[in-house]
N, C-alpha and C positions, 0 to 999 in steps of 0.2 A: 440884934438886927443882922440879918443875912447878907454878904458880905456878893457886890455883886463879879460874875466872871467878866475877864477882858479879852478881848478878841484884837490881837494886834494889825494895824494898819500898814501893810505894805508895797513895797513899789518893787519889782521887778525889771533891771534892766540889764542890756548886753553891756560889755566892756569889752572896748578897740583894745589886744593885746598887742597888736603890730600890725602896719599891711605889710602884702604882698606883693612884689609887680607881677602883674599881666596887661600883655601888650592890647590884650581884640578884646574887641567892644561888649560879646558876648557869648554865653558857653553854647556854641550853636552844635557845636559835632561833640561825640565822644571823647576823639582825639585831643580835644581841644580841654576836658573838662579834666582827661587825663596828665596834659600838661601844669596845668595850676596846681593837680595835687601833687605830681612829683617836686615840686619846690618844698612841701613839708615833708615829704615821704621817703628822700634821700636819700640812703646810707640807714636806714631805720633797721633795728633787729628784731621788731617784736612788728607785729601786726596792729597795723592803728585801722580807726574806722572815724571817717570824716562823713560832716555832713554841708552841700554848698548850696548853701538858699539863694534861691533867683528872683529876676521881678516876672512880671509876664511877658518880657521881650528875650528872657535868658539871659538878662545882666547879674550879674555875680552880685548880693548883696554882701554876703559872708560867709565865709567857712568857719567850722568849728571840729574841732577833734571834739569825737562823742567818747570814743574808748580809746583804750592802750592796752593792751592785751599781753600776749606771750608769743614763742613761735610760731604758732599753729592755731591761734583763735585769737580773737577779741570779741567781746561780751557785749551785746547789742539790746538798749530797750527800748521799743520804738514812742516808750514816755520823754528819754531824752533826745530823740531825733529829731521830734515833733515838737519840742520846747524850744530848742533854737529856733525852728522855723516861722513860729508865733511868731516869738520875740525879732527876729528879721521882717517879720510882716511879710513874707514870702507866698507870691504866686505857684510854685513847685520847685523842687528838690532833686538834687544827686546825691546817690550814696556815693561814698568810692573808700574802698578800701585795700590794702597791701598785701601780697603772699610771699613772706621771705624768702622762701623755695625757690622765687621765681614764675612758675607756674600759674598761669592763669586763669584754671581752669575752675568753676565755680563749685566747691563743694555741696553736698546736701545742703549741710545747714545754710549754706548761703542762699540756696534756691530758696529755702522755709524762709528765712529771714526776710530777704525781697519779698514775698509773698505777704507773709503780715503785714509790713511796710508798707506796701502797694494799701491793702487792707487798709490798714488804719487812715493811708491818705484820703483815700473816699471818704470815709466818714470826715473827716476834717477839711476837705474841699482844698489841701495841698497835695497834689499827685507826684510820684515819684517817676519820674521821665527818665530814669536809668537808675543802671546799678553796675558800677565801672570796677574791676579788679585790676593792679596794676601790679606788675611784676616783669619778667623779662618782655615787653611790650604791655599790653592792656590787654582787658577784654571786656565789652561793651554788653551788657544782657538788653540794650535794647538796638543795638545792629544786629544779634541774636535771635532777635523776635521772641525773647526769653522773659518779657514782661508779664504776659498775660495768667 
């Protein structure tokens, strides 16, 4: 008798690791979206890459560190960008990520990266509304007009 396969029954859920404070109701400006992430970005040596799912008014559902990288990169799949935002039931998304250098200036692969990303949210009907680098001040690729 043929022994039959099992196919495991799962549940997928986020876990509150901590909050944050933030003061405003919601991430309306750049500036604003920049804030929230320097509370985890800190003093950091290595380049991290956050993702902050919104509802459709721009209230802050969750942040999550997707990567933790090295000096000069952190490692981006826009499988896990898109996983948290599911899982937040998120209307659209910020990137924002760190340049230890300081420097804010958006590398290639950062432009490529945004770009997929942008990519992939249309097919999934969650749009990425910025892509924020934070270092000695910010830089916003959509006060940029560097979305498109």
């Amino acid at each position: 008798m043929e022994q039959g396969k099992y196919v495991p029954l799962v549940r997928l859920m986020m876990v509150k690791e901590k909050n944050i404070s933030y003061m405003a109701e919601s991430v309306s400006t750049p500036e604003k979206g920049a804030e929230l992430a320097r509370k985890i970005l800190a003093g950091a040596d290595r380049e991290y890459c956050l993702v902050l799912s919104m509802d459709n008014q721009q209230k802050p559902l969750a942040m999550e560190i997707i990567s933790i990288g090295t000096v000069d990169m952190a490692p981006v799949n826009p499988r896990e960008v898109f996983k948290h935002a599911i899982l937040a039931n998120a209307s659209n998304i910020i990137i924002i990520h760190n340049h230890t250098s300081g420097e804010c200036t958006p590398s290639l692969s950062d432009m490529e990266l945004t770009k997929r990303l942008i990519e992939a949210g249309e097919i999934l009907g969650i749009p990425v509304v910025d892509h924020i680098i934070i270092g000695d001040g910010y830089l916003s690729f959509a006060e940029k007009d560097m979305l498109k």
